[in-house]
C-alpha positions as CSV (number, residue, x, y, z in Angstrom):
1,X,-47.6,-14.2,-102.1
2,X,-50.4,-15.8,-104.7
3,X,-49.5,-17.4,-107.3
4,X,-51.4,-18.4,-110.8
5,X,-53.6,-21.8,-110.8
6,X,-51.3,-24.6,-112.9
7,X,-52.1,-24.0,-116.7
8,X,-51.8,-28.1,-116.7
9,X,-54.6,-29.1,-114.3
10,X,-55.9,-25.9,-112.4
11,X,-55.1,-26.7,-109.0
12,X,-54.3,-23.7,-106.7
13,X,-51.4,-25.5,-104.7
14,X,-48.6,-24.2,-106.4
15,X,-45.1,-23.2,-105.3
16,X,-41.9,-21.5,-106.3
17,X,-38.6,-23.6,-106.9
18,X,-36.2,-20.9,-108.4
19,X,-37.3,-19.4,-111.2
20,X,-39.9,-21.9,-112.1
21,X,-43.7,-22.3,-110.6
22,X,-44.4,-26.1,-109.8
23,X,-47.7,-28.0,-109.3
24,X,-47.2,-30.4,-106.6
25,X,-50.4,-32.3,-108.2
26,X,-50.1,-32.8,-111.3
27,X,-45.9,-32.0,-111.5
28,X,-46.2,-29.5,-114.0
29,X,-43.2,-27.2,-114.0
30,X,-43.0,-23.8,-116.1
31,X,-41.5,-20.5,-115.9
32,X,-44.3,-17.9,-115.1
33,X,-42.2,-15.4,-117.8
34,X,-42.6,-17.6,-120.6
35,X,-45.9,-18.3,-120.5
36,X,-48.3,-17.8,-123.6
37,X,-51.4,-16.2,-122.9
38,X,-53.0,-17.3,-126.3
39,X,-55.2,-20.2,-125.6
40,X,-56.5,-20.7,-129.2
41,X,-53.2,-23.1,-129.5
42,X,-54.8,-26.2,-129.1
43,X,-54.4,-28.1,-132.4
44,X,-56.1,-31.2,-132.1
45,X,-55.2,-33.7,-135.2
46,X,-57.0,-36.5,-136.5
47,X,-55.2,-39.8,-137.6
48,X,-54.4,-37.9,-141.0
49,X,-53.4,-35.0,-139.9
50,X,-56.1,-33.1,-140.4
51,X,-57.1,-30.1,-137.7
52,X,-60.4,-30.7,-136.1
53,X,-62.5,-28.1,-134.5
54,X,-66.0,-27.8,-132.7
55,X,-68.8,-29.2,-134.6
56,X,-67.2,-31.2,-136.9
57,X,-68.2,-34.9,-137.9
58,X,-65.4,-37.6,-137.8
59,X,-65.3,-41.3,-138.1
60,X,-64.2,-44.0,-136.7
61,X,-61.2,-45.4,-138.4
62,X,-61.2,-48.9,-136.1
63,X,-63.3,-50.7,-133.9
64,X,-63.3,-49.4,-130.1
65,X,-64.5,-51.1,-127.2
66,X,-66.5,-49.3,-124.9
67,X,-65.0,-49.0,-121.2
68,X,-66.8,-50.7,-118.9
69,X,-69.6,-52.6,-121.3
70,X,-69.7,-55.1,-123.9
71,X,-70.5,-52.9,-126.6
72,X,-68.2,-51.9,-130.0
73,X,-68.2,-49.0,-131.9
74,X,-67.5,-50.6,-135.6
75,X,-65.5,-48.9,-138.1
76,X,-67.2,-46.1,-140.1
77,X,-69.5,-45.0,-137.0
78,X,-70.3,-41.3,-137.5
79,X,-69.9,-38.7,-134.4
80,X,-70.0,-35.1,-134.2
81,X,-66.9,-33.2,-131.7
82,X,-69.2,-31.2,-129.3
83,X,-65.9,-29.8,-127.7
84,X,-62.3,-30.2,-127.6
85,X,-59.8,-31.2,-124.5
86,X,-55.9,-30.6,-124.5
87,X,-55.8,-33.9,-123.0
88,X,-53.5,-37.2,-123.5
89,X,-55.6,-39.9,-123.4
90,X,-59.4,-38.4,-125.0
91,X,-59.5,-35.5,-126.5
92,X,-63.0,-35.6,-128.3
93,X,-66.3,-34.6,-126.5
94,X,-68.7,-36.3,-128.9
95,X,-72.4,-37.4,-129.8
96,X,-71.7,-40.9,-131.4
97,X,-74.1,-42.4,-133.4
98,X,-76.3,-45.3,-131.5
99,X,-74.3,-45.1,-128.1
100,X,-74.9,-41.2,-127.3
101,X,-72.4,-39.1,-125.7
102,X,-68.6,-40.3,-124.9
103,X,-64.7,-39.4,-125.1
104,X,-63.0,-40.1,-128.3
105,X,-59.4,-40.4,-128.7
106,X,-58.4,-37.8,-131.7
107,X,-55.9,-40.6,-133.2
108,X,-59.1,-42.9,-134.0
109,X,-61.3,-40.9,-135.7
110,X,-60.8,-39.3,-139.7
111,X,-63.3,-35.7,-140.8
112,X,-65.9,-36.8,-142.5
């Protein structure tokens, strides 16, 4: 019997437990019934609440270090989103301005 990928993380190693399909990676549970097949659901929010989309230009609200350098984005540096993730941690896909392309966190960033 094949079932759907996980709607979580995509993986293909997924199982039956009663009534509910479960993701042995990512643990993932959800009743293959109930799920929505609209995928335009993703409402990503900035800090003020504001719905962001695909091309929009944010800024920084506070200074962020940059993983794995010495470098810091300063308050007020301008990005544009180049695509959005349903993701916890970073959620923005962007092009910011003077250290190129990175991940953004939706709760530090305001539209411009």
């Amino acid at each position: 019997m094949s079932f759907p990928v996980c709607p979580e993380c995509q993986s293909e190693y997924v199982y039956q437990d009663q009534s509910n399909l479960v993701c042995p990676e990512c643990a993932y549970e959800w009743n293959p019934d109930n799920i929505d097949t609209d995928e335009d659901d993703m409402a990503i929010k900035d800090a003020n609440g504001t719905l962001l989309t695909e091309g929009d230009k944010v800024t920084l609200i506070k200074d962020l270090k940059i993983k794995g350098s010495s470098q810091v984005l300063k308050i007020g540096t301008k990005a544009v989103i180049k695509r959005l993730f349903d993701k916890k941690d970073h959620q923005l896909d962007c092009r910011v301005d003077g250290a190129g392309e990175m991940m953004v966190t939706a709760k530090f960033v305001k539209k411009a």
